[in-house]
C-alpha positions in Angstrom: 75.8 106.7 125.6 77.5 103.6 123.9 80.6 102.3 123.7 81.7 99.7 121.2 85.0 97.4 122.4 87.1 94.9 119.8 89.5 92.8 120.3 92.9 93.5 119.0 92.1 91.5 115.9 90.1 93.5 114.7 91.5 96.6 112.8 90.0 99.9 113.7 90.0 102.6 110.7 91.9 105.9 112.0 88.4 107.7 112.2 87.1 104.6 114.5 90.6 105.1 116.4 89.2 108.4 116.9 85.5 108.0 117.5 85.2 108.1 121.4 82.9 105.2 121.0 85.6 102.7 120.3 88.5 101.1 121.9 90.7 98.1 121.8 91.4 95.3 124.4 94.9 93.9 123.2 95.7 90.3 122.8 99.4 89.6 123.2 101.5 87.8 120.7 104.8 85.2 121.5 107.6 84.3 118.6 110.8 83.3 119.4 110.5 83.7 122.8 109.3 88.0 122.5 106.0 88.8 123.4 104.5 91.3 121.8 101.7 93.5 122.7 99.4 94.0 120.0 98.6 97.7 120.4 99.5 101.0 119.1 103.2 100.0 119.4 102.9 97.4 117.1 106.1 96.9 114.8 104.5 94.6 111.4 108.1 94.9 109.6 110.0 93.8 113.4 107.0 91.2 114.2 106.8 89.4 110.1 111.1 89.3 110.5 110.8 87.7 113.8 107.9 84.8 112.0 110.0 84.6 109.1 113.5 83.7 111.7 111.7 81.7 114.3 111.3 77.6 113.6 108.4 77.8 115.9 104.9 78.8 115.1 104.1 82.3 116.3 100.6 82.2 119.4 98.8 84.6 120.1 97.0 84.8 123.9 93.8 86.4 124.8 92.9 89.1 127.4 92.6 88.2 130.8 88.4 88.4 132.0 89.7 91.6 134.1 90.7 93.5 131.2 87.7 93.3 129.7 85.9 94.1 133.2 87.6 97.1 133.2 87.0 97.9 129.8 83.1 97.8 130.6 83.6 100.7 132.9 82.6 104.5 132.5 79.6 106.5 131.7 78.3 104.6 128.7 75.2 102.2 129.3 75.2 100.5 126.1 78.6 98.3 126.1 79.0 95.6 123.3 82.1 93.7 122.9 83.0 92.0 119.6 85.5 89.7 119.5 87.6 86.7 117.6 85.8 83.7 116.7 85.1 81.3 119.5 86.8 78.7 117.1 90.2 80.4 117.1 90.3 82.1 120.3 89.5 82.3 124.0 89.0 85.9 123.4 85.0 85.4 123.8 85.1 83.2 126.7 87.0 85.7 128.3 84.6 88.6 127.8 81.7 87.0 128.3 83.4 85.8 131.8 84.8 89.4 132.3 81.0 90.4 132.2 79.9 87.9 134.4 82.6 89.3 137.1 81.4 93.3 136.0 78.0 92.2 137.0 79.2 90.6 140.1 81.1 94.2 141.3 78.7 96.7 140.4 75.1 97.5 140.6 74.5 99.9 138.0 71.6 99.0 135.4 74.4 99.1 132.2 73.1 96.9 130.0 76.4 94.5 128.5 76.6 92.4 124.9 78.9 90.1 123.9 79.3 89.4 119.9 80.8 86.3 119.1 82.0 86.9 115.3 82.6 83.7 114.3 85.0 85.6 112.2 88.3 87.6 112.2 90.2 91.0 111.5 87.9 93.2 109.0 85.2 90.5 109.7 85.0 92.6 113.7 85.4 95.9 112.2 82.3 95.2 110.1 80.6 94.4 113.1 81.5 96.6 115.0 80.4 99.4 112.2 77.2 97.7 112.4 76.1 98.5 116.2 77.4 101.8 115.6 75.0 102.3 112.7 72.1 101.0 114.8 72.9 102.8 117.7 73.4 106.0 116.2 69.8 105.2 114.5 68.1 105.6 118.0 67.1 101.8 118.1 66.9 100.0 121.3 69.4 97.6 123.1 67.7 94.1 122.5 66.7 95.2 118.4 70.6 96.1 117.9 71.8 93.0 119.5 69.1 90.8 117.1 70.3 92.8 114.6 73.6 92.6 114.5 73.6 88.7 115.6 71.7 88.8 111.7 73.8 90.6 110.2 76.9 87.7 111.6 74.8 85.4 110.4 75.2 86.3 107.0 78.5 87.3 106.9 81.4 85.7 105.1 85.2 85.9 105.7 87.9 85.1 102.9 91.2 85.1 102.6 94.3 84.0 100.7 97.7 83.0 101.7 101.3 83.6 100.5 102.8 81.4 102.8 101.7 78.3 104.3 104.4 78.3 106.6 102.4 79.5 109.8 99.9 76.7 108.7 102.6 73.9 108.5 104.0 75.5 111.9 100.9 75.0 113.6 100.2 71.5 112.6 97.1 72.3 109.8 99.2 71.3 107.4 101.4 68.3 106.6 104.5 69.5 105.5 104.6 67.2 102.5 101.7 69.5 101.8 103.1 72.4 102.5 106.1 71.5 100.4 104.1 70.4 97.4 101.7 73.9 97.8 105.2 75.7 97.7 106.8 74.2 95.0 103.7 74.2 92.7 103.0 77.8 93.8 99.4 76.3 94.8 97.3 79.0 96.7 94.8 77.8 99.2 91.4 80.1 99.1 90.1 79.7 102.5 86.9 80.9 104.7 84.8 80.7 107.3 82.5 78.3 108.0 79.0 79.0 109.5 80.4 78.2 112.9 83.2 80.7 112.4 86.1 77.2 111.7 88.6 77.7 108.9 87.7 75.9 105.9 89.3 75.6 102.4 87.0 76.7 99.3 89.3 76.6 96.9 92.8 76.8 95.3 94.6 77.9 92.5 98.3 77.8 91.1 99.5 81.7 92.0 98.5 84.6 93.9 97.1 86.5 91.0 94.5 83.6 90.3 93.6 82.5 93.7 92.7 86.4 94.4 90.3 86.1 91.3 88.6 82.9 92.5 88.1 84.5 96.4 86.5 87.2 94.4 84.6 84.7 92.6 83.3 82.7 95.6 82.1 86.3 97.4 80.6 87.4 94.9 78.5 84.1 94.3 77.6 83.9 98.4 76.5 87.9 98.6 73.3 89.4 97.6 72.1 92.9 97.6 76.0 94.2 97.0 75.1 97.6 96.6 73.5 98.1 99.9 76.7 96.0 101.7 80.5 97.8 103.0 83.1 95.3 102.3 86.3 95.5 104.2 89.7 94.2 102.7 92.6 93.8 105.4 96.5 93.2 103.8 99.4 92.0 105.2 102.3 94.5 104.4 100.8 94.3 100.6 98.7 97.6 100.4 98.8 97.4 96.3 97.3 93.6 96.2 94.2 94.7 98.2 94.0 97.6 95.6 94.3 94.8 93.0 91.5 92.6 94.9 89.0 96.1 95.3 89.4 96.7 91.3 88.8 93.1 90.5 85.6 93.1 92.5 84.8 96.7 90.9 84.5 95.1 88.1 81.8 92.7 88.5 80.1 94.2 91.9 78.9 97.7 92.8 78.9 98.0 97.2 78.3 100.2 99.1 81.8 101.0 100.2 85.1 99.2 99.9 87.6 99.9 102.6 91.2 99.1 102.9 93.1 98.5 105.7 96.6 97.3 106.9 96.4 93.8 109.3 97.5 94.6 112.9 99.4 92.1 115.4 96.6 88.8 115.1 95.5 89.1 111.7 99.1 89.3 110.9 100.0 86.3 112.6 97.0 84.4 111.1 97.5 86.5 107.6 101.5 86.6 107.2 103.6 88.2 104.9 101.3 89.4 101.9 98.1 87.4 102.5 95.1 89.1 102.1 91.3 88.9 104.4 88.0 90.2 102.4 84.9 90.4 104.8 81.1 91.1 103.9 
């Protein structure tokens, strides 16, 4: 038996939501002065009104070690863990501790992974897929751990922005930059970086354009599309990620495409109709 844990950031599918393999740890979210669990009680609409009203900057804080003990528990004696980039949370350190203190209570010969994604949102999901894929495959522990530490290794994570308000918030941005971006309608493509950072690849004046050039830079990073799922994640903008999967119908065949709406984190990172691409 296996059992396959993401962090809150990482958006489950409904049928993942209902494999028995999976299940969430939850991160918790604080903007102007709430906190908000990100779970199944999630409010988007209550949570993007409360970003949009606040003059701070919406944080997010990671799962205490003991959650993710406890989350190692049960029958299964494969456990991985996948969770946010080491770079933008203390969601790894926190489950890689919480393994530490599982080993320290119990004596049982489980055998524990921790996946560092160096990514995000969709970016987990993929990952999480991944194991499932290699586990359900019959191979052993140690191969699906190399595996899957491969297959982050070549992974890529996009996205593009509305706003840059939760970027100016939060000190990456000037706010003469911010201002200028805004007024010029300038569109920041961003990504990750091999070390799972934020980086910039690009820009472009409007949404519409900037899409077309994350596209673009994808496309011109992935090889062997066909045999590849990529994973599109929208923030409360369900027909621009149907625009973004048409655009890269167009000039790439994968696998599979699949669609999903950002919960609590990636909505905080995301905001109000940005949209995340992982492959």
């Amino acid at each position: 038996m296996y059992k396959i844990i993401v962090d809150s950031c990482g958006e489950l599918p409904e049928e993942l939501k209902k494999d028995g393999h999976f299940m969430t740890v939850s991160l918790e979210l604080e903007v102007g002065g709430a906190r908000i669990r990100d779970d199944e009680t999630f409010d988007q609409l209550d949570f993007l009104r409360r970003v949009k009203e606040s003059p701070d900057c919406p944080k997010s804080s990671c799962p205490a070690p003991e959650e993710y003990m406890r989350a190692y528990e049960g029958e299964a004696e494969h456990v991985y863990a996948v969770t946010l980039s080491d770079k933008l949370s203390g969601s790894y350190n926190s489950a890689a501790l919480g393994k530490s203190l599982y080993g320290e209570e119990h004596k049982d010969k489980k055998k524990i992974y921790v996946f560092n994604s160096r990514s995000a949102s969709v970016g987990e999901t993929l990952i999480g897929m991944k194991v499932q894929e290699y586990e359900e495959a019959g191979l052993p522990f140690e191969e699906i751990v190399a595996k899957t530490e491969a297959y982050i290794d070549e992974m890529n994570t996009y996205f593009v922005l509305e706003t840059l308000e939760t970027l100016r918030k939060n000190g990456r941005l000037t706010n003469l930059k911010a201002f200028i971006a805004n007024t010029l309608n300038i569109k920041p493509v961003m990504g990750s970086t091999d070390e799972g950072a934020i980086c910039q690849l690009d820009q472009a004046r409007g949404m519409n354009r900037a899409l077309e050039k994350m596209v673009a830079n994808m496309i011109s990073r992935t090889k062997e599309c066909e045999n590849k799922i990529l994973a599109i994640a929208h923030c409360n903008c369900p027909d621009r990620a149907v625009l973004v999967r048409e655009k890269i119908e167009k000039v790439a065949k994968f696998k599979k495409i699949i669609i999903i709406d950002t919960a609590g984190v990636s909505s905080m990172y995301a905001n109000d109709g940005g949209v995340i691409m992982a492959v």
